[in-house]
C-alpha positions in Angstrom: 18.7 -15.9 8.6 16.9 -13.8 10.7 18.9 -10.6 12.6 19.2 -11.3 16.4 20.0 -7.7 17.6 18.1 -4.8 18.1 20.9 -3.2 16.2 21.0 -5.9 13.5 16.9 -5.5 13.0 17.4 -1.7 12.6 19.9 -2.1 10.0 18.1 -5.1 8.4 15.0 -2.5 8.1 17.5 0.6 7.0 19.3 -1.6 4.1 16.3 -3.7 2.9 13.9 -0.9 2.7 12.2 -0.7 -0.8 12.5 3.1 -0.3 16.3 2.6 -0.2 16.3 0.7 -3.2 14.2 2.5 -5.9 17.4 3.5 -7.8 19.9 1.2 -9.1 23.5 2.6 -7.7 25.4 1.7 -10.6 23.4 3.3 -13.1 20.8 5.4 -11.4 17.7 3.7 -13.0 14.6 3.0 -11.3 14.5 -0.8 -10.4 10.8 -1.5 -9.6 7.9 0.1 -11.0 4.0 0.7 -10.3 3.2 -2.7 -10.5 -0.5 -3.6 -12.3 -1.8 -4.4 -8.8 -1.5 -1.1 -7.7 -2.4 0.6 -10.2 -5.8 -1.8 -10.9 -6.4 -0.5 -7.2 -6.1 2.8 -8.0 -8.4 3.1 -10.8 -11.3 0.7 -9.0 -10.9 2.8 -5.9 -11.6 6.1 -7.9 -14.2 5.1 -10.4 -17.3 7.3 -10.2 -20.2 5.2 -8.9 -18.4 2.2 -7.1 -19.1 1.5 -3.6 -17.2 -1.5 -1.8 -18.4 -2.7 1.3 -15.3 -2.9 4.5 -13.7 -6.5 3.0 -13.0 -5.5 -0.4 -12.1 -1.2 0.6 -9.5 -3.0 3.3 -8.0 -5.4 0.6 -7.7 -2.9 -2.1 -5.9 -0.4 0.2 -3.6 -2.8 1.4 -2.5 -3.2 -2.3 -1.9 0.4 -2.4 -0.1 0.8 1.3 3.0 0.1 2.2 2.9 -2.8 4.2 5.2 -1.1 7.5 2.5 1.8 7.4 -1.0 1.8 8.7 -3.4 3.2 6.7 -6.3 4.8 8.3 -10.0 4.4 6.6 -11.5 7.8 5.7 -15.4 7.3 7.0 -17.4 5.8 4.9 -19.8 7.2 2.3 -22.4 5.3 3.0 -23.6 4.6 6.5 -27.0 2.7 6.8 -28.4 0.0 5.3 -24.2 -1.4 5.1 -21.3 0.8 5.6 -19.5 1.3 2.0 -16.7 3.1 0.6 -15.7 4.8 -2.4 -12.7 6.7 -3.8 -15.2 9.7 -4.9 
């Protein structure tokens, strides 16, 4: 089923919303976790002396983002002979 109003979207988006579920109502326990994805992203993105060119900086941080956000790319720390990133 797929909401038809704006309204219906908005609430959709407000009820559905991983931020609105993080707690369990009945028992106040977290219901998800950092999953192993994220937090393999976080450690390659951060490890001294590791440069990733556009492709793979782009597809790790999409990992790490939430996907209704856009995530802006610091500049890179290398320019010239390829543009690469790292987490340093």
């Amino acid at each position: 089923h797929v909401p038809q109003t704006e309204e219906a979207r908005t609430e959709a988006l407000v009820l559905m919303s991983v931020a609105q579920n993080l707690c369990s109502p009945k028992s106040g326990e977290l219901i998800i976790s950092a999953i192993q994805d994220f937090l393999t992203c976080a450690h390659i993105i951060t490890v001294k002396d590791v440069f990733l060119d556009r492709r793979e900086f782009t597809h790790l941080v999409a990992f790490i983002c939430s996907a209704s956000s856009l995530a802006q790319l610091p500049h890179p720390a290398v320019v010239k002979p390829v543009e690469l990133w790292t987490g340093k």
